[in-house]
N, C-alpha and C positions, 0 to 999 in steps of 0.2 A: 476777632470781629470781622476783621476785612473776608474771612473766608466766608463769611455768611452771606455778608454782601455780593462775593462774587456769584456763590450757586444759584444767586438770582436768575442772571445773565444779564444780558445787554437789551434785549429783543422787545420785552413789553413795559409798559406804566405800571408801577405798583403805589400801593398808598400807605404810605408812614403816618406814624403821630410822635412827636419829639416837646421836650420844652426848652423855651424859649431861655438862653443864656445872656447871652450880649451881643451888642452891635460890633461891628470893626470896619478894615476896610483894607483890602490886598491893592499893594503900588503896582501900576502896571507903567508902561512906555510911553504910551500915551495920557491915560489915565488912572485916577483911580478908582477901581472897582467898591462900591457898599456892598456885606458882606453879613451875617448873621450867624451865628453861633448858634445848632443846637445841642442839647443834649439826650438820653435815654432813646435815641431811633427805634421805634419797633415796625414792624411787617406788621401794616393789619392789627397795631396796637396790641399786637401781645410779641410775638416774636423779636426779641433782642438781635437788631443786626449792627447798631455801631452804638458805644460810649459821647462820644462826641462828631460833631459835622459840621467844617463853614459849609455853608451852601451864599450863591448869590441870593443879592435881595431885589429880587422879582418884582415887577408892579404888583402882583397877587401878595405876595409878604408886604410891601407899603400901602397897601390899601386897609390891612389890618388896625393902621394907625401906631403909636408908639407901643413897643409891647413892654413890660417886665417882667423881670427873672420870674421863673416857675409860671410864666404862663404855656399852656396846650395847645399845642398847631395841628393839625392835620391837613398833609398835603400829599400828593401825587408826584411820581417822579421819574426817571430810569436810572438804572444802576449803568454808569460811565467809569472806564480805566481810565486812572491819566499814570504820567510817568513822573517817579519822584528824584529820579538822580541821572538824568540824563545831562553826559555831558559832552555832548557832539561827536557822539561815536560816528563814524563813517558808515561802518556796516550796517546800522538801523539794529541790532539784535540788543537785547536788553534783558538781563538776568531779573530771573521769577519776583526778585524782591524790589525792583526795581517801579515791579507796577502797585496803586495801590488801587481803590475803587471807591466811587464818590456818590453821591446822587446829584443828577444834572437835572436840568429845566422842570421845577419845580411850579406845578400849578393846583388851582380850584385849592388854595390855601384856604382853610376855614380856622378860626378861632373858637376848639371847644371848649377849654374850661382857662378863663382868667382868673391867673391872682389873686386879682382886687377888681370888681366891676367900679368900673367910673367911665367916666368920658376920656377915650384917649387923644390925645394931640396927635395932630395928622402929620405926618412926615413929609420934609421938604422935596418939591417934585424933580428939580436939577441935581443932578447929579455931584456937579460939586458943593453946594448948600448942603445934600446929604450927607458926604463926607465930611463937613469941615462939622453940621449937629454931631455925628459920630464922636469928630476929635472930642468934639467940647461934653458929651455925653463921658465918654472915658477920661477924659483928665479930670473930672471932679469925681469919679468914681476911684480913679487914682487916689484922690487927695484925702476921701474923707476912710479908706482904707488905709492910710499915711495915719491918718488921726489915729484909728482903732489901735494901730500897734502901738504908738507911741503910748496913746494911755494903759 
């Protein structure tokens, strides 16, 4: 999949449509980052170019309001390398497997097909109130998949 992504290139916006998986949130140094889970990526809604994707959660994804599993996003984006094992090499030279490719700055997010239509709950604007909803959105998504096994 990453090969499909890359024949993109770097250079222009293209438009995905993916469904929506789960929330999360990447630790950083400073902060931490909310974070969004997709699934099924296509080009242009047909073209399979990734199984799964975090992408950041953009004001354009939190405008959408709370989403749930299997709902349909359609957004904009570029195809971005980042580096998956770098480890302070001096020379900067970094073997082929080394890179993977993501899609970056993510916009004009539309919501095509939900789930379940209802009114969705607006998501918290600060950054860390979002992350701590995340926490609390997954540990009870934790807990009640705890239930399912046990019974």
């Amino acid at each position: 999949m990453q090969q499909a992504l890359a024949a993109l290139g770097t250079e222009q916006r293209y438009r995905f449509t993916g469904l929506f998986e789960r929330y999360g949130y990447q630790s950083g140094a400073e902060y931490d980052e909310p974070m969004i889970l997709l699934t099924t990526i296509r080009l242009n809604g047909k073209q399979l170019v990734a199984l799964n994707l975090w992408l950041h959660l953009s004001k354009d994804f939190q405008q959408l309001g709370e989403l749930k599993p299997g709902d349909k996003v359609r957004f904009t984006g570029r195809v971005a390398p980042m580096i998956t094992d770098y480890h302070g090499q001096s020379d900067g030279e970094f073997s082929a497997s080394s890179v993977a490719y993501q899609i970056g700055y993510p916009s004009q997010v539309k919501l095509i097909r939900p789930l379940i239509r209802h009114h969705r709950q607006a998501l918290p604007t600060e950054r860390e109130a979002l992350v701590q909803q995340i926490i609390d959105w997954n540990t009870a998504a934790d807990s009640e998949q705890a239930k399912k096994i046990i019974e």
